[in-house]
N, C-alpha and C positions, 0 to 999 in steps of 0.2 A: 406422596406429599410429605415435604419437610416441616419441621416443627419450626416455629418462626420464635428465635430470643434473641435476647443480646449479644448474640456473637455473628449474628447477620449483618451485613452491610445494605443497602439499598439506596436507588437514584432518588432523591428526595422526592415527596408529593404529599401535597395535605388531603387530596381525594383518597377515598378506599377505594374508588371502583377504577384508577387508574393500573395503567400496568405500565410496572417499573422493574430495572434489572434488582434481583438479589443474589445473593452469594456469600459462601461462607468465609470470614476472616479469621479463624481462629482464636481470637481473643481470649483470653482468658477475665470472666468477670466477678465482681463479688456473687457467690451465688446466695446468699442470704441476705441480700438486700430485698428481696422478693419483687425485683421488676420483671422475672420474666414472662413471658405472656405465655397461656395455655393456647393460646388461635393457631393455627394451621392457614399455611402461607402455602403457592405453589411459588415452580422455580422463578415463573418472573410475575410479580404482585407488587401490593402496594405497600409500602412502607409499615413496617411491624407497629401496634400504639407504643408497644412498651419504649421503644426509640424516642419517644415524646413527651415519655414520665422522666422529669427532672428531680434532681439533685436540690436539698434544700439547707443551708448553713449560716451562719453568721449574718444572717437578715439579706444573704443575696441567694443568684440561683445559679446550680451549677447542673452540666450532660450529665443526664442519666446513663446513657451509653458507655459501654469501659466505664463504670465510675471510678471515680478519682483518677483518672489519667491524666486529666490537665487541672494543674490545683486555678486556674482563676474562673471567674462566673462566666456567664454567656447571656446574662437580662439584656434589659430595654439601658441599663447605665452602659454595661460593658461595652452592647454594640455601637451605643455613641460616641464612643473611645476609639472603638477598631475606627470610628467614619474620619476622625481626627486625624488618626494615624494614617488613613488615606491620605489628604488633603495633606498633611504634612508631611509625607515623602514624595507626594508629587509637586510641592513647590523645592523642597529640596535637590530631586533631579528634573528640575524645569520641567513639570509637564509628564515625564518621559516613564511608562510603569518600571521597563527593563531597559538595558543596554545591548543586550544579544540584538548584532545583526541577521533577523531570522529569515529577511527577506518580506513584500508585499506577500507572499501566497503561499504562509506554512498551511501543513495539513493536520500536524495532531500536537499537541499541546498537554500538560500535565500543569495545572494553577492552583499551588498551593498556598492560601493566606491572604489572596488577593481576590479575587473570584470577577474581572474587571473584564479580563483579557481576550475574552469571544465578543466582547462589542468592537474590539478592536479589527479583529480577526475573522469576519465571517467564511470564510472559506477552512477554516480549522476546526477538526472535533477538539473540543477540547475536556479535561477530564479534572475535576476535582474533590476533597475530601474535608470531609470538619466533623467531630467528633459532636455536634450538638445540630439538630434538623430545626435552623434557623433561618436559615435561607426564605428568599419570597418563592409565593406561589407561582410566579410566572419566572421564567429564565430563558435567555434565546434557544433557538432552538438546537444550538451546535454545540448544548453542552452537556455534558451529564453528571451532575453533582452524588458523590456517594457519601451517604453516614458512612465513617469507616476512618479508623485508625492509620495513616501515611505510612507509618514504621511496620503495618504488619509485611510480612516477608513476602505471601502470597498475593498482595495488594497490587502491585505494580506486575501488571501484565502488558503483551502484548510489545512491540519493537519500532524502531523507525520514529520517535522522537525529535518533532524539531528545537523542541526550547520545553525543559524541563524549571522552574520559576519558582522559589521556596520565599519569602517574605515575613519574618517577624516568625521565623520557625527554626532556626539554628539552635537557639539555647532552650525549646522545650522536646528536640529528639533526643532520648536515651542511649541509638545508638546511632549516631550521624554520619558514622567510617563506613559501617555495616549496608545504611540506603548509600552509601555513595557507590558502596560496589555493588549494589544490587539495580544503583540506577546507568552506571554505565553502560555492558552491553544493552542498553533498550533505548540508549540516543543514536541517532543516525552520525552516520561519517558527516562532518561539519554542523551536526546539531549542537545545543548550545544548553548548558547547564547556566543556573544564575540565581543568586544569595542576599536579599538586601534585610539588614538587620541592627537594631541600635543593643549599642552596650548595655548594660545596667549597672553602669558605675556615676559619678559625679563628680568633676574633675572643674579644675579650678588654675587658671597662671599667673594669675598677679596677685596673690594672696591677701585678696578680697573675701577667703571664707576659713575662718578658722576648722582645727581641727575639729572638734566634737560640734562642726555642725549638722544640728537636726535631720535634714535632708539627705545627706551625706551618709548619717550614721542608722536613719532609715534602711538606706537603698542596701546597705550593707548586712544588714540584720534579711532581708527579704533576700538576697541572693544565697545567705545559709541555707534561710528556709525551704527555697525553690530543690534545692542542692538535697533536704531526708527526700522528696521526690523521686529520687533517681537523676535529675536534673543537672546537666553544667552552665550554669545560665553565659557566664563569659566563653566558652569554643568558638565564635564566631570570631574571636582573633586568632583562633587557627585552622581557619577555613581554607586557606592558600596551602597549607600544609597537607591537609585533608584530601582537601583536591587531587592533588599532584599525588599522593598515596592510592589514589583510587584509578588514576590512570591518565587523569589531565595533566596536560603538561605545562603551557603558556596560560599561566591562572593570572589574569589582572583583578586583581584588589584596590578600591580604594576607601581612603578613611577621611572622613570631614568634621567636623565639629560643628554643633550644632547647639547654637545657645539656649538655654533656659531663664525664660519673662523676657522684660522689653528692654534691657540694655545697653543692647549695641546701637551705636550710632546707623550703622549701613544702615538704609532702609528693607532692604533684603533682608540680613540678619535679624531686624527687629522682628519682621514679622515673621520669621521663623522661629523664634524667641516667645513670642506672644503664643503659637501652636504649640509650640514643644512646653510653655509652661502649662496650657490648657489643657494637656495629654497628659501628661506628669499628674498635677492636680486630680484627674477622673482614676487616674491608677492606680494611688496610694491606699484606696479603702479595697480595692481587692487583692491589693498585696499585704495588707493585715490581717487578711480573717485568713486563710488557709496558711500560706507561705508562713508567715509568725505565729499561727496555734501551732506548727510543727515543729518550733522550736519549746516548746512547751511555756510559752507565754500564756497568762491570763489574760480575760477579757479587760480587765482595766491597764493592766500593763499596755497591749496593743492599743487602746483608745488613747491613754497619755502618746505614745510614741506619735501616734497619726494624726492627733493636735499639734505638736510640734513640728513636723514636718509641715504639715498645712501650713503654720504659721512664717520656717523658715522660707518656704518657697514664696511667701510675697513681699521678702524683702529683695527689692530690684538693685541693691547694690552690692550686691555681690553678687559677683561673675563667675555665674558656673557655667559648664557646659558638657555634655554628653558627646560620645562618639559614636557616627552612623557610617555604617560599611559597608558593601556592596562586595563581590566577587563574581566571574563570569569568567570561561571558559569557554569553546566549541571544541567539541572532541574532533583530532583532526581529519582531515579525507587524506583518499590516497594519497602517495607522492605521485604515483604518471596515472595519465589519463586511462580507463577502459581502451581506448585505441590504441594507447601504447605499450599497454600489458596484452594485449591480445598479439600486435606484433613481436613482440618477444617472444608469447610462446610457440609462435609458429614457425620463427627466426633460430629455437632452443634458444636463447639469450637470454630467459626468466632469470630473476636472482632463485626465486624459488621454485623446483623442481616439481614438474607437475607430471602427476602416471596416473591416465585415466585406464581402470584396469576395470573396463562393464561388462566381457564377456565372462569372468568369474561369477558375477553377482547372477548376470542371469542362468547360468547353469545352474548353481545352486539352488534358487529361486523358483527358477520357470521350468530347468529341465532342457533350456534352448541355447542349440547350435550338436547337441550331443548326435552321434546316430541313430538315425530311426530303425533302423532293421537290427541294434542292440537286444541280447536277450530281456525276456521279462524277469524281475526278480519273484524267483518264489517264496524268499521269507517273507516279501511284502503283502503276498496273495492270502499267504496262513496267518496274516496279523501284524507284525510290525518289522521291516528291517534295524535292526540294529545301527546300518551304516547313515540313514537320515539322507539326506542329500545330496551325500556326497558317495554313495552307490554310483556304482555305473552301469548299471541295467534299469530296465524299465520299469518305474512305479506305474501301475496301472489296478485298480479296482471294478470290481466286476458288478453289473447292475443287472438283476434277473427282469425279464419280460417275455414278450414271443404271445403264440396265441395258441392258447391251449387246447381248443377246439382240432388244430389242423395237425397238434402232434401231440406226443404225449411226452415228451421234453420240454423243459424251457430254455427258451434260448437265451444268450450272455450275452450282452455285450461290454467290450472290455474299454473302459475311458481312462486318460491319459490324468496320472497325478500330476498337478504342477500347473502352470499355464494360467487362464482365468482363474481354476479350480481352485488357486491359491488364495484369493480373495472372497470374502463374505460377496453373499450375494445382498443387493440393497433392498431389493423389489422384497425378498426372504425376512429381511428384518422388518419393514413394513408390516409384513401379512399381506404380500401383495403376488406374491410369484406366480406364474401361471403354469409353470415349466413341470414342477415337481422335482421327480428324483432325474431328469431329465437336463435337468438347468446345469450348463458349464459353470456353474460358479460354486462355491460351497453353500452348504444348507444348516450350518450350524455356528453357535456364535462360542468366534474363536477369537482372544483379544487380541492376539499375535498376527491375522493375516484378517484385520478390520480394514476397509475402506477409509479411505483419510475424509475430514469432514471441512468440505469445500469453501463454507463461511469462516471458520477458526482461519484455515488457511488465509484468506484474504483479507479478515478484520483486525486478527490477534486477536480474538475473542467468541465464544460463540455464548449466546442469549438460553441455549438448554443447559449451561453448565454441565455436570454431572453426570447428568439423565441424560446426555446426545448419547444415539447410538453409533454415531463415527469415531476415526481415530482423531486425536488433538495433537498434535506435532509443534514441538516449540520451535519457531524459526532460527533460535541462535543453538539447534544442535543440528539442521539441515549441513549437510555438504555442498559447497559451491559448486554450481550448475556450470557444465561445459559451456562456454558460448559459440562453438565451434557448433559442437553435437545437435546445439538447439536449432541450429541454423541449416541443418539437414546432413555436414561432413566435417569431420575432426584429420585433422592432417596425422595424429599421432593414433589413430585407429589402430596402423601395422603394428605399435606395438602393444595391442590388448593381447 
């Protein structure tokens, strides 16, 4: 049984008797804050309390979890802000959450920021993270929400990715180059990365807003502050750069301007104007109490500045306006088809030189293709050979039996090193084996010649974490499978 604190992650749930995935993210937390909890969690349970004990400062409420990792609150104000920021970036891209063409029928999804995207998608698992257990009680069923920090390294598991989706999360990752090469290999060939995120500047073209205006000179003091964080709140103007550092290559960006209160004529723009003041407004008092104590402002210093801002934001003539960005990417697919790389290799035509060499592996291995009537080795018999595998006489171990009654010897028999023998036996790690010393398979637990563990294999994931007794095999260090070999004959056999 593992000790259950704040460095757990878990699938959200407000029931205790529920069972939910847990697993370790390493975080590192304040340990003197005294949230962590003494309870004993097993590997997959219910959500730790301590996950639930909040953060309490400047009369709002902040994740207890990781504390202080994301300096703004997460209350009953905050969340009606995130609902704003909904509705106003989906009148801004008509409707539309992303841009990625993922297709009607992705299957796995990663929804950071937005958590919308499984009503859309029911045939997709999809997988998301928030550093505070806010979420509703109920969520469809294709999704699994983790308390859990995004940036941690070992967070992002599992491969085959169709639309990976980050939302109003550019300028609070610390290191945003770091997940992009950590999130690369785990999107599929034509799956699709995608970035939607507003500046945090206040920008103005017809010099309708003086310099030292309020809001302006607000927004700027809050980006220092984001900034002792660890924070770059503006990177999300070098997301196209980022990209393309990470491995994408044809990164479309685009940038819009998006007005603040009700000044523009358009009818469109207005009422984007009317959101975008609405959202600004709910934002300013939690970007005073953390962001600006860290600059070592006082309490009345901060209260003056966020009266002023309040006040310059209701004046509707001057024409300010923010920038809202988006970026998206598909990592590419092949250039030729599987049919037409497999004609090449049968053709030798490959650009790339393929030597499938499987009679090595299994001599080494298994011991198979060598001669049978090869002597036995006797340093193996007295204890260990030296040469390991690559002997060329017979490994064989001797198993006493016979029947003692009919002689007064026992009889050997001698069994072949190698072969099944190589393998744990499964039925053995159960406590299940009937065979005994009997059983072609190994009887002791070797990590090196474990059985692979069938669910990992086919999920990216398995639900015993830790505790499984199989092997865990990460799919981007398998070697590409023959499609020849799988298919019963490889034309380049002659040259194994």
């Amino acid at each position: 049984m593992s000790r259950c604190d704040d460095t757990s992650f878990s699938v959200i749930s407000s029931a205790e008797d529920i069972d939910t995935i847990f697993s370790d993210s390493g975080q590192e937390t304040d340990v003197q804050d005294g949230t962590r909890s003494d309870s004993s969690c097993a590997e997959s349970t219910s959500i730790c309390p301590s996950v639930y004990r909040d953060d309490f400062a400047h009369g709002r409420r902040y994740h207890g979890y990781c504390r202080g990792r994301y300096p703004l609150p997460n209350d009953g104000r905050e969340q009606r802000r995130e609902e704003l920021i909904h509705s106003l970036m989906l009148e801004i891209n008509d409707g539309q959450l992303f841009h990625a063409d993922i297709g009607r029928r992705p299957q796995k999804i990663i929804d950071i920021g937005t958590g919308t995207v499984a009503d859309l998608y029911p045939s997709a698992s999809v997988i998301g993270t928030d550093l505070s257990a806010i979420q509703p009680s109920w969520v469809p069923v294709n999704v699994r929400m983790f308390v859990d920090d995004c940036e941690a390294p070992q967070w992002l598991h599992g491969s085959g990715y169709d639309l990976v989706f980050f939302r109003g999360m550019a300028g609070f990752l610390r290191d945003l180059r770091g997940l992009l090469e950590r999130a690369y290999p785990r999107i599929k060939k034509g799956g699709w990365i995608e970035f939607h995120d507003f500046i945090p500047q206040i920008f103005c073209d017809d010099d309708t807003m003086s310099d030292d205006d309020a809001l302006r000179l607000f927004h700027e003091s809050a980006v220092q502050g984001l900034r002792c964080f660890g924070f770059e709140p503006l990177q999300a103007l070098n997301l196209k750069e980022m990209l393309r550092e990470a491995g994408f290559v044809d990164v479309q960006c685009t940038t819009k301007k998006i007005p603040i209160s009700s000044w523009p004529r358009d009818g469109k723009l207005k009422t984007l104007g009317l959101l975008a003041g609405m959202v600004m407004l709910e934002s300013l008092d939690g970007l005073a109490a953390k962001p600006l104590a860290a600059l070592g402002l006082s309490s009345h210093q901060r209260e003056k500045l966020l009266e002023q801002a309040e006040k310059s934001l209701e004046d509707v003539k001057v024409h300010r306006y923010v920038k809202y960005c988006f970026c998206y990417e598909a990592r590419k697919r092949m250039k030729t088809s599987p049919e037409t790389a497999s004609v090449a290799i049968l053709e030798h035509k490959a650009l790339q030189p393929y030597h499938f060499r499987f009679t090595p592996f299994l001599r080494k291995t298994y011991q198979v293709g060598l001669p049978a009537d090869r002597p036995i080795c006797k340093s193996f018999q007295t204890g260990s050979c030296p040469n390991g595998t690559r002997c060329s006489e017979r490994h064989v171990f001797s198993v006493g039996g016979g029947d003692s009654r009919s002689t007064n010897t026992t009889t050997t028999t001698m069994m072949q090193s190698g072969g099944l023998n190589s393998l744990v036996c499964k039925h053995w790690l159960r406590g299940l084996c009937k065979k005994g010393e009997h059983c072609e398979f190994l009887h002791e637990y070797n990590l090196r010649k474990m059985p692979e563990c069938n669910f990992f294999m086919r999920n990216g994931y398995c639900s015993n974490g830790e505790e499984c007794l199989y092997l865990h095999v990460d799919p981007l260090t398998r070697l590409p499978p023959c499609p020849h070999y799988d298919m019963g004959f490889c034309p380049l056999a002659r040259n194994m």
